[in-house]
C-alpha positions as CSV (number, residue, x, y, z in Angstrom):
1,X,-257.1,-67.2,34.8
2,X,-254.1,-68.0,32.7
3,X,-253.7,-71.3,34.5
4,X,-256.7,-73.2,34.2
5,X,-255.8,-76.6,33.4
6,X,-259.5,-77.1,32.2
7,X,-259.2,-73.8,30.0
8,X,-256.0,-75.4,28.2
9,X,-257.3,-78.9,27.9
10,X,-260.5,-77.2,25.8
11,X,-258.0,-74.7,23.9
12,X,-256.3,-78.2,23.0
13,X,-259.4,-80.1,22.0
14,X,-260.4,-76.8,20.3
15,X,-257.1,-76.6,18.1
16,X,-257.0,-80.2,17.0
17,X,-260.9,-79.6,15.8
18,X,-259.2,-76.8,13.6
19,X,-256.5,-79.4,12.3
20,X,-253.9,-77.3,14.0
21,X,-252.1,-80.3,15.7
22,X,-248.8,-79.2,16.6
23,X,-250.3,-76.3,18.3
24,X,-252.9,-78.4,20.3
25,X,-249.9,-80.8,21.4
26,X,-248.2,-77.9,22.8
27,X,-251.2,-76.8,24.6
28,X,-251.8,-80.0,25.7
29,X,-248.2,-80.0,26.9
30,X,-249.1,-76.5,28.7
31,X,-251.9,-78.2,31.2
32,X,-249.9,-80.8,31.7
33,X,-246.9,-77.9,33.0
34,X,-249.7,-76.8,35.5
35,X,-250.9,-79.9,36.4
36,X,-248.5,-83.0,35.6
37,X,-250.8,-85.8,36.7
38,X,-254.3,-84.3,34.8
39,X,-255.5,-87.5,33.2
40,X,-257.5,-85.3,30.5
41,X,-254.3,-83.7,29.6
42,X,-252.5,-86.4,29.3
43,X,-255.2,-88.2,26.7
44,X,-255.6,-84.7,24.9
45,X,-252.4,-84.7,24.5
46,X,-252.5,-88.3,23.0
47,X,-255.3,-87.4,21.1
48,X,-253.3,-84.4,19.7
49,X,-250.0,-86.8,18.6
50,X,-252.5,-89.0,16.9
51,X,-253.6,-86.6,14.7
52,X,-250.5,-85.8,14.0
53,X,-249.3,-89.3,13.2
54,X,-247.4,-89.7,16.0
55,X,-248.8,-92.9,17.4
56,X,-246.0,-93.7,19.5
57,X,-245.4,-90.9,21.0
58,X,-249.5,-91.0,22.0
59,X,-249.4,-94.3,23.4
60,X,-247.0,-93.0,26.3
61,X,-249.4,-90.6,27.1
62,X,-252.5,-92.6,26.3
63,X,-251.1,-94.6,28.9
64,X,-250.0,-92.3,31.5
65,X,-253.9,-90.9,31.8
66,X,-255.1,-94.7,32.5
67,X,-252.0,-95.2,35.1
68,X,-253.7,-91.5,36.8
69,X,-257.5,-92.4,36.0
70,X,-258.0,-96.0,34.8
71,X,-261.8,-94.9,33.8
72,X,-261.3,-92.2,31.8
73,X,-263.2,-93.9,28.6
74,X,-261.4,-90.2,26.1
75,X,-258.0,-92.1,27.2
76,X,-259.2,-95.7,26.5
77,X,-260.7,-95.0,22.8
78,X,-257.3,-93.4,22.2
79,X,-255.4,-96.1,22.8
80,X,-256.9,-98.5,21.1
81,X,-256.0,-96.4,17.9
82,X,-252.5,-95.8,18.8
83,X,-252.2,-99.6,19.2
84,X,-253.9,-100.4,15.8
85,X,-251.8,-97.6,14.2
86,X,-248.7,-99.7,14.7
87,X,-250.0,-101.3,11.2
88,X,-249.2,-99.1,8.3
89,X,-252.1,-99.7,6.9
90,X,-254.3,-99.2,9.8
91,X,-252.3,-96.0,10.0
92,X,-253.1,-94.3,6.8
93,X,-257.1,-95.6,7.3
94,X,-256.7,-93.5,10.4
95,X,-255.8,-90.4,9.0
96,X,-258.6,-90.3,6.5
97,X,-261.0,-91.0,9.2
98,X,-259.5,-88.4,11.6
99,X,-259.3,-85.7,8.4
100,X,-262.9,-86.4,7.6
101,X,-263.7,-86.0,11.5
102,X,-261.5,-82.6,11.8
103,X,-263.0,-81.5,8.3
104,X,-266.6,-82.3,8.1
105,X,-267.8,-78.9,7.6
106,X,-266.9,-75.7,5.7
107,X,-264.6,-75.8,2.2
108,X,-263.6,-79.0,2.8
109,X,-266.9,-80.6,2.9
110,X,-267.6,-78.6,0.0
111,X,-264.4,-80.0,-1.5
112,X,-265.4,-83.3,-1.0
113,X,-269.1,-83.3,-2.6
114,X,-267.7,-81.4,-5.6
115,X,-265.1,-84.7,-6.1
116,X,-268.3,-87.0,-5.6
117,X,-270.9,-85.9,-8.0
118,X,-269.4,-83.0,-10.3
119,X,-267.4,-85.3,-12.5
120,X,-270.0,-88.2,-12.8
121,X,-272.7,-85.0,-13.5
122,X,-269.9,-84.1,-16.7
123,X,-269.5,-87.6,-17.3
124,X,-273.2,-88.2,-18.0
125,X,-273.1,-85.3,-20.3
126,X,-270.5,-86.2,-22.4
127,X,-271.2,-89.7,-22.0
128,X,-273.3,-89.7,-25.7
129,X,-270.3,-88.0,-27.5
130,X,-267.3,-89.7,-25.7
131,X,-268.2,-92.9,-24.2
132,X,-264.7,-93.7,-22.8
133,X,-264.2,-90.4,-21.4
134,X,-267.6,-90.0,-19.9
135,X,-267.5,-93.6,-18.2
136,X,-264.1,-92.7,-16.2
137,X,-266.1,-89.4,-14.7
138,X,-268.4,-91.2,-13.8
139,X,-266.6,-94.2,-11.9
140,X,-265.3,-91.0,-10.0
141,X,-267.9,-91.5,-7.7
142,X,-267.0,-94.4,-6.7
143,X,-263.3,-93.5,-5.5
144,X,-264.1,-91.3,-2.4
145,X,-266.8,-93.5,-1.9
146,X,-264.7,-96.9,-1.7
147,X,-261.8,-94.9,0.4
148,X,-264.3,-94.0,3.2
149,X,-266.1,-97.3,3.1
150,X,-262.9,-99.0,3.5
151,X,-261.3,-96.6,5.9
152,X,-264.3,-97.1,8.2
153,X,-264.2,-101.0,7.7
154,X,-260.6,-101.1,8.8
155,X,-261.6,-100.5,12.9
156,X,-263.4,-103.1,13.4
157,X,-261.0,-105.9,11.2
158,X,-258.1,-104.3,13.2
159,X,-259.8,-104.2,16.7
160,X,-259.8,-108.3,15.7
161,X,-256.4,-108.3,15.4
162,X,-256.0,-106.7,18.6
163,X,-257.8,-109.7,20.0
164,X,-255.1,-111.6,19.2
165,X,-252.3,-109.4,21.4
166,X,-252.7,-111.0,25.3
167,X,-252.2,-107.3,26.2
168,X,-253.6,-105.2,23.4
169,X,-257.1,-106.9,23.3
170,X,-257.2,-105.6,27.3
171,X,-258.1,-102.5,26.1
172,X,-260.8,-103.0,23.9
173,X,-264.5,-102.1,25.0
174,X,-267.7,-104.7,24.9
175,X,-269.0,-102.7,22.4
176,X,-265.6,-103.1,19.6
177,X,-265.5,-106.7,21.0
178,X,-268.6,-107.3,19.7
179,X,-268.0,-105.6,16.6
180,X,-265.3,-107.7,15.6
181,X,-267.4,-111.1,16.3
182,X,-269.4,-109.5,13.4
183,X,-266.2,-109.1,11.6
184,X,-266.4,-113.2,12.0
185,X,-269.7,-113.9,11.9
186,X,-270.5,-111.5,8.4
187,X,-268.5,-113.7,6.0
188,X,-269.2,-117.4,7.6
189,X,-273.4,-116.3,7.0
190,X,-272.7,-115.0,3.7
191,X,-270.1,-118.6,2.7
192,X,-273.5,-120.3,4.2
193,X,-275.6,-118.7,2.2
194,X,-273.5,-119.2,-0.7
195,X,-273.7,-122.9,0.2
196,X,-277.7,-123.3,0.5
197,X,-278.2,-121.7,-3.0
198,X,-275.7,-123.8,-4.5
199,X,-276.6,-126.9,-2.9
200,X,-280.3,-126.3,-3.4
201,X,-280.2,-124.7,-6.4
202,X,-282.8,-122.1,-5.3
203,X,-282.2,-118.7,-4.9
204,X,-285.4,-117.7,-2.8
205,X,-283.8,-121.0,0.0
206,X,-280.7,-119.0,-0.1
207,X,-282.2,-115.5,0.7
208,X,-283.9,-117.5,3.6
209,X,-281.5,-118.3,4.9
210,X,-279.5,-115.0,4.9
211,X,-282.6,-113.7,6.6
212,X,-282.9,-116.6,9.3
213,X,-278.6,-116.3,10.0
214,X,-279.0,-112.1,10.2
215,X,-281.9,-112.5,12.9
């Protein structure tokens, strides 16, 4: 059945998957053709624009599937990224999380463990016989490493500053609201903490306290 509005919303999903994100829009765009007011469509084709980083673009159609189906959760999540992608910096965090989500398998992820522990492996070699040399291969494991930790980091700090939009913090779940009152809370136990040792001058009271604020 050439027009199964289900068939093109998985034909979508399937291309963005493959990192083929104009096509995927323009198959989004094709359900929506048979159906205009599919809510899925509408978010896959959010979701589609997104990966393309077109955030603007995919907050009109983020929006247009909640103004069809206010529940659908697919339209929500997206979004909430759109909205956060208004912040350059939010933006390019979202495009190494989305390229590590469309590429965690095959060459890629090959790719990616070859950058991670090849050079430190040469580093350690050569380390004896060229010290400098074999020092910067090594703190090449740490690049890729420090990316993705930060990348992830930056959805919770910016669903915080969402919180702070009357209508952008709307959209957030409990779940990311909740998230970002650890965003809060993570750096007042750790100033505490801080505080006890230096106060007491006793490590172990300080550690005792990390442990009592974590509980």
């Amino acid at each position: 059945n050439a027009r199964d509005v289900s068939c093109a919303n998985l034909q979508a999903v399937a291309l963005m998957r493959l990192g083929r994100n104009k096509e995927a829009s323009a198959a989004a765009q094709e359900a929506l053709t048979l159906d205009p007011e599919n809510a899925q469509a509408h978010a896959d084709r959010g979701w589609a624009l997104l990966y393309d980083a077109r955030p603007e673009l995919a907050r009109v159609s983020f929006g247009q599937a909640l103004r069809i189906n206010p529940k659908l959760e697919h339209a929500r999540e997206g979004l909430v990224e759109a909205l956060k992608a208004r912040w350059p910096a939010y933006a390019l965090a979202l495009r190494v999380l989305l390229g590590i989500g469309a590429n965690r398998t095959g060459r890629w992820g090959w790719a990616l463990l070859g950058i991670m522990f090849v050079p430190p492996l040469i580093g350690l070699v050569l380390i004896g016989r060229y010290p400098a040399l074999g020092a910067l291969l090594q703190s090449c494991f740490c690049v890729p490493v420090v990316v993705i930790t930060l990348a992830r980091l930056a959805r919770p700090v910016f669903d915080l500053l969402l919180r702070l939009d009357p209508y952008a913090r709307l959209s957030l779940s409990r779940a990311q609201v909740i998230r970002t009152n650890w965003v809060i809370a993570g750096p007042v136990i750790m100033i505490v903490t801080i505080l006890a040792m230096l106060v007491s001058g006793s490590p172990e009271l300080g550690m005792l306290t990390l442990f009592v604020l974590l509980v």
